[in-house]
C-alpha distance (Angstrom), angle and dihedral (degrees) to the residues before:
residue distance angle dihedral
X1 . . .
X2 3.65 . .
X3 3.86 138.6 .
X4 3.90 82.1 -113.0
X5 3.73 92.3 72.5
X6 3.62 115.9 143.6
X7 3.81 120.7 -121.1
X8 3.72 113.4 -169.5
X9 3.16 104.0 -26.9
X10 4.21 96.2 -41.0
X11 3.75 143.7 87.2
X12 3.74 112.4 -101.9
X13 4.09 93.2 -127.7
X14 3.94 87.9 52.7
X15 3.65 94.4 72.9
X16 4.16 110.9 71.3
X17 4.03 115.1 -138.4
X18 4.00 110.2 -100.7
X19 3.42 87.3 -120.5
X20 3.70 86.8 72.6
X21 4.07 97.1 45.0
X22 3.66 88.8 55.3
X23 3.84 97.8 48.9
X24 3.44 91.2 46.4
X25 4.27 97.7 49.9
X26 4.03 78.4 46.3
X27 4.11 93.7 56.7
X28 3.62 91.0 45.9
X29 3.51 94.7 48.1
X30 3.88 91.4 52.4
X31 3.54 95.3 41.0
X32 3.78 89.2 55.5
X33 3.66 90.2 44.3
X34 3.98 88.4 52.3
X35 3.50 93.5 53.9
X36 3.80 103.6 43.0
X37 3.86 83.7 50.1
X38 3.77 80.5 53.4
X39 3.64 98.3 47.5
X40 4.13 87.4 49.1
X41 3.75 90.7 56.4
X42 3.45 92.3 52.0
X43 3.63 100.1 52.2
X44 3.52 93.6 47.9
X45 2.97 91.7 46.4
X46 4.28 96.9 50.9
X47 3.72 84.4 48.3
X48 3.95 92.0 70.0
């Protein structure tokens, strides 16, 4: 058999690792955390 088999339905290579799911919720958690910290040093800072 190939590394095209099906598996319920789907191509193997159509389903991403969960490795890379969890990375990925991870960098857009920090990058949201990055720029609210941002947006709080700002408006302190416009404040002053």
């Amino acid at each position: 058999m190939s590394e095209t088999q099906r598996q319920g339905g789907r191509d193997i290579e159509d389903k991403l690792p969960r490795g890379i799911w969890v990375r990925v919720l991870l960098y857009v958690f920090a990058g949201h955390a990055l720029a609210a910290f941002i947006y709080l040093l700002f408006t302190l800072g416009g404040n002053r």
